[in-house]
C-alpha positions as CSV (number, residue, x, y, z in Angstrom):
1,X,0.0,0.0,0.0
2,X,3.0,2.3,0.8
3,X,4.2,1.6,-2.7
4,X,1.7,2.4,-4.6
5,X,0.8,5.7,-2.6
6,X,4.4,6.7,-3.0
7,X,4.1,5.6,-6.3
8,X,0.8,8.2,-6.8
9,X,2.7,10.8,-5.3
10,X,5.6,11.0,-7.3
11,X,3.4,10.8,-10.4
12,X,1.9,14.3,-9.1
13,X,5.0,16.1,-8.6
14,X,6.0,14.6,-12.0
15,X,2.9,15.9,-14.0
16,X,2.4,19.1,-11.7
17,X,6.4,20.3,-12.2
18,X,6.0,19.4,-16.1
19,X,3.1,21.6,-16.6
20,X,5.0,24.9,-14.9
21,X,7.5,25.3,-18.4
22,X,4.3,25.7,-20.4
23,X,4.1,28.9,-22.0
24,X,0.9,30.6,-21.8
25,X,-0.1,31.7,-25.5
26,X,-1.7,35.6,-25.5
27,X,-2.6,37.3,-28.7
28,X,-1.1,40.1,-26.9
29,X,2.6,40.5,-28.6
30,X,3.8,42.3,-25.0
31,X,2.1,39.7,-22.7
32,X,4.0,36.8,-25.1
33,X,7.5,38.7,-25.1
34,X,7.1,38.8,-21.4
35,X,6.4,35.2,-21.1
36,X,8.6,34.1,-23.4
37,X,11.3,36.1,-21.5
38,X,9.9,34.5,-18.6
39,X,11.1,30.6,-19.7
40,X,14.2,32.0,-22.0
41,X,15.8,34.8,-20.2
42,X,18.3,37.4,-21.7
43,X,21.8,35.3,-22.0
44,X,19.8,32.0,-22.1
45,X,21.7,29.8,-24.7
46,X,20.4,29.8,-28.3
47,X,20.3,25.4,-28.1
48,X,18.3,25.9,-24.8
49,X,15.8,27.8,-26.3
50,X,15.4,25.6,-29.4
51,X,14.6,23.2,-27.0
52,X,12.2,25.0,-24.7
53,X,10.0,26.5,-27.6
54,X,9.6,22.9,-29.2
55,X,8.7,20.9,-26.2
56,X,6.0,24.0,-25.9
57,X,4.8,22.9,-29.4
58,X,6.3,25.5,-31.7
59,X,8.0,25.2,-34.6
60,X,11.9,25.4,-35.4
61,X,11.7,26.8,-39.3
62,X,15.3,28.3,-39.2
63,X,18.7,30.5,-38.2
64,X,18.9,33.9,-39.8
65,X,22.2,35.8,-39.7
66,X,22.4,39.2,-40.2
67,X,18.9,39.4,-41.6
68,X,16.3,41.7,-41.0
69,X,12.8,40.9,-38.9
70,X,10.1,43.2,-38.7
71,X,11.6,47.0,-38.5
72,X,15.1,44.8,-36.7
73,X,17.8,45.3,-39.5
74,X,21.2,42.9,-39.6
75,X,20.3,40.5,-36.8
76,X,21.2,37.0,-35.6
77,X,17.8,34.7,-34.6
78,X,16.1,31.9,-34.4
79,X,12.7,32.0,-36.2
80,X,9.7,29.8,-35.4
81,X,6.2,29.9,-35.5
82,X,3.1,28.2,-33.5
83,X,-0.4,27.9,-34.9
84,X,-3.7,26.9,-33.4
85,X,-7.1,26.5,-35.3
86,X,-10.4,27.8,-34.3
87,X,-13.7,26.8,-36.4
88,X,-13.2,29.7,-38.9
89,X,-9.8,31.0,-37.8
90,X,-6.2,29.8,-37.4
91,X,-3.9,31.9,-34.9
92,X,-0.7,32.4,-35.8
93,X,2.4,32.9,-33.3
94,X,5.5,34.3,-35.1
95,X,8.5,34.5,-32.8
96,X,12.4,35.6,-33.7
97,X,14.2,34.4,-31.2
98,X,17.5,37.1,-31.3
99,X,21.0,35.8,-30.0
100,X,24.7,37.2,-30.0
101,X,27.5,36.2,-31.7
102,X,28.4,33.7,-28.6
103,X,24.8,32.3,-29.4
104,X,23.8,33.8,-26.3
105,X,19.7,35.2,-26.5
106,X,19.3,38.8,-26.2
107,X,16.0,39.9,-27.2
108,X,12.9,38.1,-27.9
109,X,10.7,39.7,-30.8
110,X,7.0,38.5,-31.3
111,X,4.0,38.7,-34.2
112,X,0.1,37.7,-33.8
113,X,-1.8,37.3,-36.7
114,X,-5.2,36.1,-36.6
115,X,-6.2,34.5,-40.5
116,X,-9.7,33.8,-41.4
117,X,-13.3,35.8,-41.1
């Protein structure tokens, strides 16, 4: 009987701790930089947060170097993009994930687009 209450409680702490790295998706492009700075903070590295952003179910498209995103000119980052369907919309998370030349994050950048009626 101990067993399998131990067992019960470890399964808890396992499922409870797993859910805390979810990122909370917000069409507001603030709210989402601040989370996203919340789970990948400035100097986090750029292999860390390929790896945080997938397990939270977005996708990896590619590396730009020295490209531009948005109104950012000649910058290092990680591009990915999350999407999530509706009955007549799909929204879309855009994210460039900016890093250093040492591959170290600096700046989180973020687009909402909402596609449909």
């Amino acid at each position: 009987m101990k067993r399998i209450l131990s067992a019960l409680i470890l399964t808890i702490i396992f499922f409870s701790a797993k859910g805390q790295n979810k990122i909370k998706l917000s069409e507001d492009t603030l709210l989402m930089r601040k989370e996203f700075l919340t789970h990948i903070p400035i100097g986090t590295d750029t292999a860390d947060a390929i790896k945080i952003l997938t397990e939270n179910k977005f996708e990896y498209y590619s590396r730009y170097q020295n490209d531009e995103f948005l109104w950012h000119k000649n910058i290092n980052y990680l591009f990915f993009y999350h999407e999530e369907y509706e009955i007549l919309n799909t929204l879309k998370w855009q994210v460039a994930v900016v890093y250093d030349s040492k591959g170290k994050i600096t700046d989180i950048l973020v687009v909402f687009h909402v596609i449909g009626l």
